[in-house]
C-alpha positions as protocol buffer text, in pm:
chain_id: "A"
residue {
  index: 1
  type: UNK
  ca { x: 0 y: 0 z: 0 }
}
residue {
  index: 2
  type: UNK
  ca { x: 116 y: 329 z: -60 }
}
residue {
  index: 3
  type: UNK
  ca { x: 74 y: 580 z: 184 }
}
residue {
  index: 4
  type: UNK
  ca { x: 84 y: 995 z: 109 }
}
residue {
  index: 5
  type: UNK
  ca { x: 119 y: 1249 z: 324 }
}
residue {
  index: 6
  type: UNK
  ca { x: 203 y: 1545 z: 133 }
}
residue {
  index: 7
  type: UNK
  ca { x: -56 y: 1804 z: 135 }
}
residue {
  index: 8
  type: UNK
  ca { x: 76 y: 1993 z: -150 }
}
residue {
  index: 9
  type: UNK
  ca { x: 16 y: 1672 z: -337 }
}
residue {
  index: 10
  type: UNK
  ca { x: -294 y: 1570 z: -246 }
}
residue {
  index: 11
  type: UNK
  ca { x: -438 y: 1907 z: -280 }
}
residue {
  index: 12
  type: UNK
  ca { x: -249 y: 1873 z: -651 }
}
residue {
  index: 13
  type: UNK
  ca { x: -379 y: 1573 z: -747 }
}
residue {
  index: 14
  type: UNK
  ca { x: -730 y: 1610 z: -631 }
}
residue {
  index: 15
  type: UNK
  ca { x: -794 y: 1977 z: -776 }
}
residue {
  index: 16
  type: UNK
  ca { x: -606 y: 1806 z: -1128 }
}
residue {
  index: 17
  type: UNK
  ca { x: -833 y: 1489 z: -1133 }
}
residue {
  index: 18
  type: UNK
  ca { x: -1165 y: 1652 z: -963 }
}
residue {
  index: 19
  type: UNK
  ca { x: -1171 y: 1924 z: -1268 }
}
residue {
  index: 20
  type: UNK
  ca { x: -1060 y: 1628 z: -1540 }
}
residue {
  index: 21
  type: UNK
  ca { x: -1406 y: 1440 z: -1407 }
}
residue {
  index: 22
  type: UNK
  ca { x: -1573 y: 1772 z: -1401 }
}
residue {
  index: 23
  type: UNK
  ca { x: -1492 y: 1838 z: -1739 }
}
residue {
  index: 24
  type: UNK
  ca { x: -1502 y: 1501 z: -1912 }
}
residue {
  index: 25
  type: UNK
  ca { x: -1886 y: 1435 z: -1754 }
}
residue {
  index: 26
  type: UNK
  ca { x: -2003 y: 1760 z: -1931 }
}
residue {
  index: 27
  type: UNK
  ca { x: -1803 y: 1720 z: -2246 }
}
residue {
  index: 28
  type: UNK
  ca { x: -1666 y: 1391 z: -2293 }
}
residue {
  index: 29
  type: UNK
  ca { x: -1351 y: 1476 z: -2312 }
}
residue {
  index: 30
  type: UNK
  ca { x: -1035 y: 1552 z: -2078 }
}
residue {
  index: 31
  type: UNK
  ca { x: -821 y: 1891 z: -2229 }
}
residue {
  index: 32
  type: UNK
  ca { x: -466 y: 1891 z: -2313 }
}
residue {
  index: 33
  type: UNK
  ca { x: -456 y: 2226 z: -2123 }
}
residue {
  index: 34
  type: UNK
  ca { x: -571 y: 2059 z: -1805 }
}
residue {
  index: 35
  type: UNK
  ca { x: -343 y: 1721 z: -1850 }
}
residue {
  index: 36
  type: UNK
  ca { x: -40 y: 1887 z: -1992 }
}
residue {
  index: 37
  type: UNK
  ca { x: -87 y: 2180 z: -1687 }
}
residue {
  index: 38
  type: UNK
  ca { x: -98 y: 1903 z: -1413 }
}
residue {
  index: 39
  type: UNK
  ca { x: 165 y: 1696 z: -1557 }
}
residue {
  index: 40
  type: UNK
  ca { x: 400 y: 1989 z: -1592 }
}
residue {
  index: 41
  type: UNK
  ca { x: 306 y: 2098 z: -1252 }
}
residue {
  index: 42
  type: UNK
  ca { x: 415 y: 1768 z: -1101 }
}
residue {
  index: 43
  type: UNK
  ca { x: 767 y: 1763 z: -1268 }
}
residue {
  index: 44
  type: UNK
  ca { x: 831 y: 2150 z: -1125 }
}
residue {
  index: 45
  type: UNK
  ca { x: 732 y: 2030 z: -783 }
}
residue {
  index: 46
  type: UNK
  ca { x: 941 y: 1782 z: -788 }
}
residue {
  index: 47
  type: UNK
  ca { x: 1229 y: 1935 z: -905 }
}
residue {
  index: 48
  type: UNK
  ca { x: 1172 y: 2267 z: -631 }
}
residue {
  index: 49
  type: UNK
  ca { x: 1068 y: 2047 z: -371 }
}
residue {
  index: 50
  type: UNK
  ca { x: 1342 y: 1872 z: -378 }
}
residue {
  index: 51
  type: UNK
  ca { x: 1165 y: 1528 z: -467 }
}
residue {
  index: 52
  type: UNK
  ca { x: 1313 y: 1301 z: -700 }
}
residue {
  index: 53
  type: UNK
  ca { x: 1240 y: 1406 z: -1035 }
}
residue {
  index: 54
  type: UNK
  ca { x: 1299 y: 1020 z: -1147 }
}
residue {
  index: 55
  type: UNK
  ca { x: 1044 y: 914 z: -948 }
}
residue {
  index: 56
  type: UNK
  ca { x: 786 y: 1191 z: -1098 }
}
residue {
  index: 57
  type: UNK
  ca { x: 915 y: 1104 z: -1465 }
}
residue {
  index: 58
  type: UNK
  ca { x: 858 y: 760 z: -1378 }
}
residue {
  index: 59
  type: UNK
  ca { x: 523 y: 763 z: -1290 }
}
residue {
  index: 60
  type: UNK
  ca { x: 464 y: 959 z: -1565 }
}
residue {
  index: 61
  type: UNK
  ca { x: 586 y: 747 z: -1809 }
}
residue {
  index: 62
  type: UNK
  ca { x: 391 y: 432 z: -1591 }
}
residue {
  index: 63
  type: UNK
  ca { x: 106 y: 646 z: -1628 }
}
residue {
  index: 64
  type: UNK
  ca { x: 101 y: 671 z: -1996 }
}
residue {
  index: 65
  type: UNK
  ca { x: 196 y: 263 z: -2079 }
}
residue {
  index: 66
  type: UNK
  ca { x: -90 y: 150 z: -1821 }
}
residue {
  index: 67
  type: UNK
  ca { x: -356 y: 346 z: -1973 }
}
residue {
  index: 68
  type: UNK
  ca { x: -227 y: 309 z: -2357 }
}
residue {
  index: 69
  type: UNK
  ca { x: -327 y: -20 z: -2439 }
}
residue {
  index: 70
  type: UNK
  ca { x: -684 y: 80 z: -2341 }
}
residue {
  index: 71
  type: UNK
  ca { x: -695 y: 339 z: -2553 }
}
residue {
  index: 72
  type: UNK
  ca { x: -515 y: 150 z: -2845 }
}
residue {
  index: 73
  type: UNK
  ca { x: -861 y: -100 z: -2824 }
}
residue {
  index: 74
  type: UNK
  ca { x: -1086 y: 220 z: -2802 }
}
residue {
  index: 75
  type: UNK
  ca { x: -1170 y: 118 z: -2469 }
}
residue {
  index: 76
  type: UNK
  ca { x: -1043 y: 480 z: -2319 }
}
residue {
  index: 77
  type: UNK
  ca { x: -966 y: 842 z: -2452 }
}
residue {
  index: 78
  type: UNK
  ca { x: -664 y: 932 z: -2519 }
}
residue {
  index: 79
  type: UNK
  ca { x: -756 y: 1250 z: -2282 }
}
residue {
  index: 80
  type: UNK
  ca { x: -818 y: 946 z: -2018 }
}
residue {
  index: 81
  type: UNK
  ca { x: -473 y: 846 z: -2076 }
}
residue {
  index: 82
  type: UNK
  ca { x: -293 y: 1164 z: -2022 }
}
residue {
  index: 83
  type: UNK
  ca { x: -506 y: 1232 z: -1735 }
}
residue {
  index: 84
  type: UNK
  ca { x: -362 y: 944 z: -1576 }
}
residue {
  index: 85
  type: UNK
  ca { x: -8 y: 1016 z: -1685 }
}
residue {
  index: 86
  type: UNK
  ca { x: -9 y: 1335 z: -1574 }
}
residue {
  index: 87
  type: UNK
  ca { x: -124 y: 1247 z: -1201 }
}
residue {
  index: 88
  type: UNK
  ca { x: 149 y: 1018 z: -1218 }
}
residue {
  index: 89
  type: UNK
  ca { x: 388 y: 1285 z: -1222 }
}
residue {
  index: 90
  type: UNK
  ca { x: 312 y: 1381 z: -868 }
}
residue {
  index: 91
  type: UNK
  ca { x: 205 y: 1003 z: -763 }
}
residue {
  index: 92
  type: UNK
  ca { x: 537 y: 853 z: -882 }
}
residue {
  index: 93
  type: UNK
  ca { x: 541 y: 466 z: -998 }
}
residue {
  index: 94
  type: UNK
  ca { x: 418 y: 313 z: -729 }
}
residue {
  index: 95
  type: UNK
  ca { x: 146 y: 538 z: -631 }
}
residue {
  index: 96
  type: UNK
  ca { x: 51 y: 542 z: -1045 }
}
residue {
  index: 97
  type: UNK
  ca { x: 4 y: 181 z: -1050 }
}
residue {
  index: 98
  type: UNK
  ca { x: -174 y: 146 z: -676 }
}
residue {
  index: 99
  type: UNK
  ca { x: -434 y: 404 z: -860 }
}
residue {
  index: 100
  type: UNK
  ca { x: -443 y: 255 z: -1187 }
}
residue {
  index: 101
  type: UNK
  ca { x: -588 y: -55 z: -984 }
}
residue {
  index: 102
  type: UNK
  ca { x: -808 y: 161 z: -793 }
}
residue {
  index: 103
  type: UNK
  ca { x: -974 y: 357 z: -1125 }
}
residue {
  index: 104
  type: UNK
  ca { x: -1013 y: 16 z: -1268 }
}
residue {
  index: 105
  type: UNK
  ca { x: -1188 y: -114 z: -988 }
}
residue {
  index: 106
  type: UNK
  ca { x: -1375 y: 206 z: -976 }
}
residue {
  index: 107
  type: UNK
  ca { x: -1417 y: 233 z: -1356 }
}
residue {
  index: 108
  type: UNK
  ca { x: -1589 y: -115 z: -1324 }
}
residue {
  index: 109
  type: UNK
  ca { x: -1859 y: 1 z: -1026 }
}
residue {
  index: 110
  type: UNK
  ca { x: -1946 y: 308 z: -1239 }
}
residue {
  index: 111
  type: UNK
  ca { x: -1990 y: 84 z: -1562 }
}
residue {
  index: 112
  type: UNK
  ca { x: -2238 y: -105 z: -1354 }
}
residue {
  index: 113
  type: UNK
  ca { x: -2411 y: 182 z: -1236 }
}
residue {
  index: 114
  type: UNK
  ca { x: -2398 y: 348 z: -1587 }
}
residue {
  index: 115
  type: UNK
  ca { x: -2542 y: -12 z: -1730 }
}
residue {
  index: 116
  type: UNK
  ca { x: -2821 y: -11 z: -1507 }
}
residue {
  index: 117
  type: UNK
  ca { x: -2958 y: 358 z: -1524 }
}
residue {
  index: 118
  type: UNK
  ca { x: -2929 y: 313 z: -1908 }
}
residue {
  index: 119
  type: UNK
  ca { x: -3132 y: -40 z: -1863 }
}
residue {
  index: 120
  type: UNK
  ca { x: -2843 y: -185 z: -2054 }
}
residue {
  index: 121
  type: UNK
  ca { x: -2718 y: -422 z: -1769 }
}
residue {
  index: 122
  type: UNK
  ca { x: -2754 y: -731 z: -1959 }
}
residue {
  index: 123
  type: UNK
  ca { x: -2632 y: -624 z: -2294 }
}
residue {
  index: 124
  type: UNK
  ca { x: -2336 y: -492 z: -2105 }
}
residue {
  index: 125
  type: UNK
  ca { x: -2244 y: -804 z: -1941 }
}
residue {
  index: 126
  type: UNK
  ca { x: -2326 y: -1028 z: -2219 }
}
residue {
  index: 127
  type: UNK
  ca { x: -2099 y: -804 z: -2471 }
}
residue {
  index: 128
  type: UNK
  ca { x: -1843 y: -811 z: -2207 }
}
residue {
  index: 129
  type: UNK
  ca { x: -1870 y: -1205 z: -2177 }
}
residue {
  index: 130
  type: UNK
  ca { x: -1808 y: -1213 z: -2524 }
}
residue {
  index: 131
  type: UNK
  ca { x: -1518 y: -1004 z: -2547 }
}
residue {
  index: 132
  type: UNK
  ca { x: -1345 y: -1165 z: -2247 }
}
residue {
  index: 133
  type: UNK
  ca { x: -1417 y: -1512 z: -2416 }
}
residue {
  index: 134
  type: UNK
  ca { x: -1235 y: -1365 z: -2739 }
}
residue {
  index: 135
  type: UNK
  ca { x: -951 y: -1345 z: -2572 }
}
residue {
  index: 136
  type: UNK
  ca { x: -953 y: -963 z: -2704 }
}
residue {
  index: 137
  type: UNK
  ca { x: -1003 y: -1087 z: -3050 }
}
residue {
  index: 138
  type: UNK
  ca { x: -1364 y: -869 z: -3036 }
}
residue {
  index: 139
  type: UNK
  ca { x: -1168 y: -540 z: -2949 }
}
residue {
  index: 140
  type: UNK
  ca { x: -1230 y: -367 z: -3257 }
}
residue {
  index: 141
  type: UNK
  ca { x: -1620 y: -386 z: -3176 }
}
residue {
  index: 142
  type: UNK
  ca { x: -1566 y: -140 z: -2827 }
}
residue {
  index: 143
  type: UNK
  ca { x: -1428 y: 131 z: -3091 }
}
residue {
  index: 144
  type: UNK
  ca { x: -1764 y: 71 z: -3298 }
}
residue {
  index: 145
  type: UNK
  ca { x: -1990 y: 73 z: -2980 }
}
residue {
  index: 146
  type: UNK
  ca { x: -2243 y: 337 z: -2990 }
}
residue {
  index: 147
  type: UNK
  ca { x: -2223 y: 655 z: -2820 }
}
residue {
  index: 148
  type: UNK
  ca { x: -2483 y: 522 z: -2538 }
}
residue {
  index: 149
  type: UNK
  ca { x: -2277 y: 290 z: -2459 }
}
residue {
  index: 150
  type: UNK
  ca { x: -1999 y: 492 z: -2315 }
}
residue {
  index: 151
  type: UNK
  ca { x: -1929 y: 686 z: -2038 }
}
residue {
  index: 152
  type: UNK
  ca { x: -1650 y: 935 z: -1890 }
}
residue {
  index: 153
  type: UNK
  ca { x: -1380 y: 769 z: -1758 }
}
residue {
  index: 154
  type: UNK
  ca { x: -1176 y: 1047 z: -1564 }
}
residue {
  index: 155
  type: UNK
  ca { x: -1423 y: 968 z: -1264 }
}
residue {
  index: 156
  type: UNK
  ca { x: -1273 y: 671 z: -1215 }
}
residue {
  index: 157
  type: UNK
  ca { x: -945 y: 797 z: -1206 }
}
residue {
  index: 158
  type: UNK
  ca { x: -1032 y: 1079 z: -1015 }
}
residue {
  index: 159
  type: UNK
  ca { x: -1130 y: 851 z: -729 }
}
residue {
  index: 160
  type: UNK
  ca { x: -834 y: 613 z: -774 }
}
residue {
  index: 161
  type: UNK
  ca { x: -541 y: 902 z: -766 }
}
residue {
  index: 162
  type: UNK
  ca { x: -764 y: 1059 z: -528 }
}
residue {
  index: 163
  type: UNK
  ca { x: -759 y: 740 z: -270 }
}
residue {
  index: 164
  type: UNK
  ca { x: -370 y: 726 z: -356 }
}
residue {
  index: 165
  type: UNK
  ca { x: -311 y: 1116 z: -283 }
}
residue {
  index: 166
  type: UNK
  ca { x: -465 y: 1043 z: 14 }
}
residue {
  index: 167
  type: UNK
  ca { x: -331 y: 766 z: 166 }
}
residue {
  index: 168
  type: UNK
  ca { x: -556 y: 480 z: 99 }
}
């Protein structure tokens, strides 16, 4: 478990991943502005602050390779991916990853919930079924889902860099 105790951070990351959910539910998508701002923001700290700017870069870079493959299957936005890259910068590697887990876990409660308000529960899990029995050989189908069937994403991360920023 990794366990945060910088204010400056978790006041960073939760003001950087609060307005990317804000955002994304009202337009769908996450801005470079916001992303690149955050990111940059968590390299400078690091460097003033006298953190290791290797660990910052690193989580970064974890960041961006965890959430890539996602988007590569149209499964995320790319704005979803430098959302979570750009957190990672203040997270570092460990705290990237430990929130990667948590948005996914999170990601998967607010499918659910998404899935039922939409009465779409069924079709959800029986498309998922499918594309989990595919081995991933159905992938191309997520970029062709329809509009309803999506939802933001930078929610979920917002609670799992949130819970990491935090200390859980």
């Amino acid at each position: 478990m990794v366990h945060m105790a910088d204010p400056v951070m978790a006041c960073a990351v939760a003001a950087g991943a609060g307005s990317g959910a804000v955002i994304d539910l009202r337009t769908r998508r996450v801005p470079n502005w916001l992303t690149f701002g955050v990111g940059a923001l968590g390299l400078a700290a690091a460097a003033v602050r006298g953190h290791e700017l290797g660990s910052a870069i690193g989580g970064l870079v974890l960041g961006l390779a965890l959430m890539l493959p996602g988007h590569i299957v149209g499964a995320t936005g790319a704005g979803d991916v430098k959302l979570l890259a750009a957190l990672g910068a203040w997270l570092g590697p460990a705290g990237t990853f430990t929130a990667f887990l948590y948005s996914a876990i999170a990601g998967g409660a607010l499918a659910i919930v998404v899935a039922v308000s939409r009465g779409r529960l069924r079709t959800t899990m029986e498309r998922t079924a499918a594309l989990a029995r595919s081995g991933g050989g159905l992938a191309a189908e997520i970029g062709r889902a329809p509009a309803e069937g999506r939802f933001a994403y930078a929610p979920a991360i917002a609670i799992g860099a949130s819970a990491v920023a935090l200390g859980w």
